[in-house]
C-alpha positions, 0 to 999 in steps of 0.5 A: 163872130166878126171878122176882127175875131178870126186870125189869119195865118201868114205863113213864115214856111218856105214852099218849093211849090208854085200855084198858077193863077189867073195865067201868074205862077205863085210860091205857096206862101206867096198863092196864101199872102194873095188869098188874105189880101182878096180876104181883107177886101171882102172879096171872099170867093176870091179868096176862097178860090185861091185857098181851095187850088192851094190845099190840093195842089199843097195838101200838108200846108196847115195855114191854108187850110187854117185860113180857108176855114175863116173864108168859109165862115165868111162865106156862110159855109159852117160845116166847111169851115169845121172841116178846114178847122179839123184838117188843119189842127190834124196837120198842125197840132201845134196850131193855136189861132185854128184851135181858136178860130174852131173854138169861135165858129163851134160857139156860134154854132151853140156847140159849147161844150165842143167849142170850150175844148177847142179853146183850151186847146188853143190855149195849151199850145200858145199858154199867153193867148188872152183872146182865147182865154176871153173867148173861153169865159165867154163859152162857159157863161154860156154853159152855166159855168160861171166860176171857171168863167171868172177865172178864164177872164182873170187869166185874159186879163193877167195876160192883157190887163187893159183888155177892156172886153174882158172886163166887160164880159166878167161884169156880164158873168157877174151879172148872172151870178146876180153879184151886181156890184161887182158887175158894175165895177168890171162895167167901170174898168172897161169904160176908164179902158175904152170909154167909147165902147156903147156897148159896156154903157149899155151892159151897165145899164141892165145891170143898174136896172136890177137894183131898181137903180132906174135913172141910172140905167136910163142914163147908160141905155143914152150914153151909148145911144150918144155914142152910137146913135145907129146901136138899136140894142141900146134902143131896145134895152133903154125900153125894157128899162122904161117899161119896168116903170110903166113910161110905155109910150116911151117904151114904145117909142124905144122900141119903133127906134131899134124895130127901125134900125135892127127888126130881127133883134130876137123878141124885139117884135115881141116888145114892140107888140106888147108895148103897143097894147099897154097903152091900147096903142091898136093900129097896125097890131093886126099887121105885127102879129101876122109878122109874129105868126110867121116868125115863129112858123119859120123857127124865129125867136120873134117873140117871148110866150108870154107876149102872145098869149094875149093875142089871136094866136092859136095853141099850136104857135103858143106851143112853138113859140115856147119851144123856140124860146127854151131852146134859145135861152134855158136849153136843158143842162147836165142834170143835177138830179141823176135819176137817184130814189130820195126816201124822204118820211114826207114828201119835199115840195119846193115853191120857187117864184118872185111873187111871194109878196104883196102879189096877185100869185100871193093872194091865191095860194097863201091859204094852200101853203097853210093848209098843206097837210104836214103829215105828208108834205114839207114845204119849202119856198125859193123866193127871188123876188125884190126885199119885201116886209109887207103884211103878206110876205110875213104871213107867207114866212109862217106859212112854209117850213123853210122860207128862203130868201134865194134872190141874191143868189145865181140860177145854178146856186139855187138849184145847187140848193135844191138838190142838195135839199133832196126837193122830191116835187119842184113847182114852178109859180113863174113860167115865163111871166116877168121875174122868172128863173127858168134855168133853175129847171134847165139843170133839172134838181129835182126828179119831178117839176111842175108848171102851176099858176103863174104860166097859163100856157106850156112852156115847151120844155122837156124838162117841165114834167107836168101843167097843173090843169082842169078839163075846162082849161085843158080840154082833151082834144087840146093836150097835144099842144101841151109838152107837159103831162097833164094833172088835171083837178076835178073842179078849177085848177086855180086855188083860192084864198077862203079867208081874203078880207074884204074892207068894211069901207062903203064907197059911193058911186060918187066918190068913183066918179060913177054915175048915181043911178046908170048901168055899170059894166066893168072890167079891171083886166089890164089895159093890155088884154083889152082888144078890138073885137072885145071893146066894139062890144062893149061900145054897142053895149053902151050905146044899146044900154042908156046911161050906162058906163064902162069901168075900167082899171086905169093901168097907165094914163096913155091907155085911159086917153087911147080907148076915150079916143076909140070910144069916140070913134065908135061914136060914144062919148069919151066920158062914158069910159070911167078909170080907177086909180090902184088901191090896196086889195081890200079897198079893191074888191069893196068898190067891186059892190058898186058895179053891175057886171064885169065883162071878161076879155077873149085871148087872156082872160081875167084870171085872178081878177075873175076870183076878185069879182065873184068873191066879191059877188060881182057876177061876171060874164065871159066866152072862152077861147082856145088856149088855157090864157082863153078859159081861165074864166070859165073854169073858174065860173065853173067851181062857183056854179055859174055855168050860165054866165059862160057863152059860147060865141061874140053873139052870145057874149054880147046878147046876154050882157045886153039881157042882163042890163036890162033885166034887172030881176034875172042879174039879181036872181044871178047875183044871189046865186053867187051869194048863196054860193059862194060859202059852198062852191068848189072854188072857194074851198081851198081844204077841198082844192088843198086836197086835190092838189096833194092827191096830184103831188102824191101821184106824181111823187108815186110814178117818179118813185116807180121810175115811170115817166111822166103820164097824165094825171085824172080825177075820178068822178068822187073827188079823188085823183087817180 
């Protein structure tokens, strides 16, 4: 809250007492004017002073403690300032601007419930108070109560019908309900009202930037930089915006410009980092994520989970960080589901993600959605991803038994639905990867819900009641760092599709840009999981394996130029380093043929693209880390009867690759294994994982039934879960 919010009361009331201060004697009312004009001068001790001697010498006065209140926020005084609040309303409850001022400090205090009350009551002794109604809106946003908070702006503006931020707060609230059209003509209103305000620029543009409108919402993000050249959240959202169309390097840019102006913007330094390593961008990465590291050390919102799972940082901080980033943004709610036993003659499985397209998450589990045995399951999806009709997103439609397209809906009206559909099971595809909806299981509709998949890491959350595991990637030791009970699978926790189409089509190394008859080491990770350490063994590699290249997934052309210029620095030439453009799926995994060994990177591994190589009978060699981002690759391997290409150190990582290179019959006797698997592995047998799964659901739905919390969930050595 900014000083223009707080209202200061000028007493009209006529005291016969006197202050003496500094030597001079004051009236009451005199000792008060005195104490808002050191306020109005920023001389808050000051002010203060005065206020202090005047409540004790004039206990009854309301306004002085009305006012002392303001003076303690300003001097960041929180607790003090309620008090002041309280004693005043209980002198006065007539006293509308205390009530407001209480409402204010209690919202910043993130005691909405309180301060929703205390503006209320604000409002029943000054009914015309617009600021408050505003104010009001502004709190129930906060609380997911979207149309009462409509309704306050309507009531703000009825009172003031040019209060321009009023019309900028019902476009926000608008925005959430994902109402987007309407939302961008409350923006309007409030630009013809006060069209020198940055900020409603800079609020249209975000909502521009969820209709895909991206010129649109670049031209906002400048406008208010134009308007207020010093604004660095407009820096920060104009790089959001650059970055949902892959213009890293001015996202980057961007994001040093409001880094520059404004560093503790919650997750700014996360973006920054992230931006950085789209595009291999490495110097002064190590310095930032030490900044990162001591953020969340310190409770700070530095950085979105997602961001650092990529880097070194340990599990202890990636558990941190999601707590931090939960209680920030999708703090639990009043829960929809109240404990109530659902009898249900099969057990009802909500879906609930974006990615139910031509997507990576869509690509592995169409199979299991398929094959869910509907004896015992109904299956239903919540997709809220962007309008899609391609050939995946038909397949998925016949997959489910409900397919509901929930993407124009708010957070609250989806799991409204949910718990209106008696969901017994509520899995979430997304956790904290792009596109999510957390708060759908903020407000808890369902009386068991699930992280599966989309996450490779907890979600800090109270109300994420299990994490879809294995023993590779959740190791025992590990589960501490987890706030989710863990279901473990018996082979990989990842599903895969037993029925991919590879394409008959028999690219040349030529038509690749590959050389006809060199070493080919891969990897087609994003550009962004490439790190240092990994990239100096690949360039030894290279140097100790003659006419070798390494093959890499071209993500954007800033990364391509960057990593050339590292080779070089490493002392290989930059042509060794060969790019390849995005092609659908099935193209994909056939020029996975003309490669010799994928190469796994350390912190975030290749997960999806792992399953890619081996169905496509590329062997790939990794070494796993710590977090589950570190050792999905390994549990993958595992499944596909591959323990050996899983190393236990750099050393290792590096030697065996340089073994297989230059030993051709042990990575063909590796390659062939992998072929004579492949049909047989637990990893491709999705009934056999479609069964395990279930077996955990089952479990799962079991304890809830029983009223029982959450408890881990472990496969027996025959197959079956316990």
């Amino acid at each position: 809250m900014n000083r223009k919010e707080r209202r200061i009361a000028q007493s009209q009331d006529k005291h016969r007492l006197t202050l003496n201060i500094g030597g001079q004697v004051y009236g009451v009312e005199e000792a008060n004017a005195l104490a808002v004009g050191e306020f109005n001068r920023g001389n808050f001790q000051a002010a203060a002073e005065i206020l202090l001697a005047l409540t004790v010498k004039a206990p009854s006065f309301a306004d002085a403690h009305g006012n002392l209140g303001v003076i303690m926020e300003s001097l960041k005084r929180p607790g003090d300032a309620l008090a002041s609040y309280d004693k005043a309303v209980a002198i006065n409850p007539g006293f509308a601007d205390a009530y407001y001022n209480r409402g204010n400090l209690l919202r910043n205090m993130r005691r909405f419930e309180e301060a929703a009350a205390s503006y209320q009551q604000a409002i029943l002794c000054k009914p015309g108070h617009a600021e408050a109604y505003n104010n009001l809106g502004i709190t129930l946003r906060e609380l997911n109560r979207y149309s009462e908070a409509l309704s306050a702006y309507d009531k703000a503006i009825a009172i003031t019908p040019a209060y321009a931020d009023a019309y900028n707060n019902r476009g926000l609230a608008l925005h959430d309900m994902k109402r987007f059209s309407e939302a961008l003509a409350d923006y309007e209103k409030a630009i013809q009202l006060n069209p020198g305000r940055p900020e409603f620029y800079d609020n249209r543009g975000n909502t521009l930037e969820e209709l895909y409108r991206h010129d649109e919402a670049l031209a906002d993000h400048d406008k208010a930089i134009a308007l207020n050249p010093n604004y660095a959240h407009s820096y920060y959202h104009k790089g959001n915006a650059l970055r949902d169309i892959r213009r890293y390097d001015e996202a980057l840019d961007a994001y040093e410009k409001a880094a520059a102006l404004k560093p503790d913007i919650p997750y700014l330094l996360g973006v920054l980092l992230n931006a950085r390593m789209q595009v291999c961008h490495w110097q002064g990465i190590p310095e930032l994520i030490k900044t990162i590291e001591k953020g969340i050390d310190e409770g700070k919102a530095v950085a979105s989970p997602f961001v650092i799972t990529a880097t070194p940082l340990s599990l202890s901080h990636q558990r941190k960080c999601a707590e931090i980033y939960v209680q920030n943004k999708f703090p639990a709610t009043a829960p929809l589901w109240k404990g109530e036993k659902y009898s249900h003659p099969k057990i009802r499985l909500g879906y609930f993600s974006s990615d139910l397209q031509n997507h990576a998450t869509a690509y592995l589990m169409a199979e299991l959605f398929e094959l869910h045995d509907r004896a015992k399951f109904e299956i239903t999806a919540f997709s809220f991803g962007p309008p899609s009709n391609d050939a995946m997103r038909k397949r998925l439609e016949k997959a489910f038994d409900r397919f509901i397209d929930v993407s124009a809906k708010s957070d609250v009206e989806i799991a409204a639905m949910a718990r209106s559909m008696e969901i017994d099971i509520a899995v979430d595809l997304k956790g904290f990867t792009q596109n999510s909806r957390t708060n759908i299981f903020a407000m808890r509709p369902a009386p068991v819900q699930v992280n599966y998949l989309g996450y490779p890491g907890t979600m800090g959350a109270k109300y994420m009641d299990y994490i879809i595991a294995d023993p590779t990637v959740i190791l025992e030791n590990h589960k501490p760092y987890y706030s989710e009970k863990i279901a473990y699978l018996p082979n990989s926790y990842q599903v895969n599709d037993s029925v991919r189409k590879i394409s008959e089509k028999h690219f040349t190394r030529r038509e690749m840009g590959l050389p006809e008859n060199g070493f080919v080491f891969c990897c087609f990770n994003n550009s962004y999981k490439i790190t240092p350490d990994v990239f100096d063994i690949w360039m030894r590699l290279l140097r100790a394996v003659p006419g070798s290249v390494l093959w890499l997934l071209e993500g954007n052309a800033s990364a391509s130029n960057n990593l050339r210029k590292e080779a070089e620095v490493r002392g290989i030439a930059g042509e060794r380093l060969v790019f390849a453009k995005q092609m659908e799926l099935a193209d994909h995994l056939a020029r996975h043929r003309l490669a010799d060994l994928f190469l796994d990177t350390f912190y975030y591994n290749a997960h999806t693209t792992t399953s890619d190589a081996l169905w496509a009978r590329l062997p790939v060699l990794t070494y796993p880390g710590e977090t589950f981002s570190a050792r999905v690759a390994a549990s993958l391997l595992s499944a596909a009867n591959l323990a050996e290409m899983i190393t236990h150190s750099h050393a290792t990582y590096e030697a065996l690759a340089l073994e297989l290179a230059t030993n051709a019959q042990k990575l063909a006797a590796i390659r062939e294994k992998l072929v004579n698997n492949r049909a047989s592995c637990a990893l491709f047998n999705t009934t056999l994982f479609t069964k395990h799964i279930e077996d955990a659901y089952v479990a799962m739905w079991k304890k809830s039934q029983a009223g029982l919390p959450p408890e881990d969930i472990y496969p027996f050595t025959n197959g079956a879960i316990a």
